[in-house]
Phi, psi and omega in degrees: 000324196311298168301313192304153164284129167243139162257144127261121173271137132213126189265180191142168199242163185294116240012056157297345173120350181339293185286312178306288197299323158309319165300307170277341142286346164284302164338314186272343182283316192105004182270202172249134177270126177239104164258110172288357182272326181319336193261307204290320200296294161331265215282019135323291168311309178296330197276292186269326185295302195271055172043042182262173150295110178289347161267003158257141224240011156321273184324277203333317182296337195261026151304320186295312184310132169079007172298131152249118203220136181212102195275138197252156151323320165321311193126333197281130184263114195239134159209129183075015200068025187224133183286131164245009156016287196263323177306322218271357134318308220275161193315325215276327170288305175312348165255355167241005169315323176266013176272282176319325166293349194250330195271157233246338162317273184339295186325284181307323159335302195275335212274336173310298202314318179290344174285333204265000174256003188234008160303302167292342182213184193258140184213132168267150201204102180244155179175197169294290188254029199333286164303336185249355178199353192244318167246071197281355180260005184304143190284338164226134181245144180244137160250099214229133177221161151204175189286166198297315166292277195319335190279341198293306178313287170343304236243322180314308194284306169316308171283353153270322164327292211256007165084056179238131164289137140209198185229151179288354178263345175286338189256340162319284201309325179263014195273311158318323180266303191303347161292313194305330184286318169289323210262333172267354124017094167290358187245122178091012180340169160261140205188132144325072168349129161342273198300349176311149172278121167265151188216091155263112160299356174335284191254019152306117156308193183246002172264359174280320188278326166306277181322327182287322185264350166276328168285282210317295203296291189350298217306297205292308220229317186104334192266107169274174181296152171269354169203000000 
């Protein structure tokens, strides 16, 4: 077992808790963590620094020659050579991720990069379509949900952690639209894989939802934490 390339997909609507718990179950495992919205989230950024519309999807596009996006072991999101760590959090990308995330260039472009970090190694990969369209052969699929409030608080409460100003009600509304956006998207929607584990965190910690997502891998694969 030791030896197999292991995938895990987890899917989910926007802050549901994906990425915290992915991170940490690639830890405990010994895999790699691939966060794909932090990559959608870069050319959000890369997208708004050369004064284009993220909502058009010309402009948008024409960021992709020559894009680089370098997820570090660390945590540090690098594009184009510049940590975008921390920018790539703040409202003005967060209210425009899912526009980008919706154009079909863009789309293909990064789901290249993702197939291709997850060719080689066991890898945890959280994002929209994971399970459904960027790893449809991953050996475990997640579906991770919580309410529409609860994810609003989580992401509220984040962005005070990090000194990003919003109000909980600016981050509800956009937590609705960015739903409203993913899930109607035509190419790549947000959708629960056939085969997905649904995991509602509504009422979870976030080491109830690790373990939850750990039984699911077990189940599935055989494979436990290494300590």
């Amino acid at each position: 077992m030791e030896d197999k390339i292991i995938s895990v997909a987890i899917d989910g609507p926007a802050a549901a808790g994906k990425s915290t718990v992915a991170k940490k179950v690639a830890k405990l495992l010994g895999f790699t963590y691939i966060d794909t919205g932090a990559m959608y989230r870069a050319v959000t950024y890369a997208v708004i620094k050369r004064g284009l519309d993220p909502k058009d999807e010309r402009q948008s596009e024409t960021v992709l020659p020559g894009l680089k996006i370098d997820l570090l072991p660390d945590g540090r999101v690098i594009c184009n050579g510049d940590d975008v760590t921390t920018v790539i959090r703040e409202p003005l990308v967060s209210g425009n991720v899912s526009y980008i995330a919706s154009f079909k260039n863009i789309r293909l472009a990064l789901v290249d990069m993702q197939r291709e970090m997850a060719k080689c190694r066991s890898v945890v990969m959280d994002g929209r379509d994971i399970g459904t369209y960027v790893l449809p052969e991953a050996d475990v699929k997640i579906y991770q949900i919580a309410s529409v409030e609860t994810r609003a608080v989580r992401r509220y409460e984040e962005n005070l952690a990090k000194g990003i100003p919003t109000t909980l009600k600016e981050v509800e509304e956009d937590v609705r639209t960015r739903d409203r956006i993913d899930s109607g998207r035509a190419f790549a929607p947000l959708k629960p894989a056939p085969d997905s584990v649904l995991i509602d965190t509504s009422f979870m910690s976030v080491d109830q939802a690790v373990d939850a997502v750990l039984a699911v891998i077990k189940e599935k694969t055989g494979v436990t934490p290494q300590c």
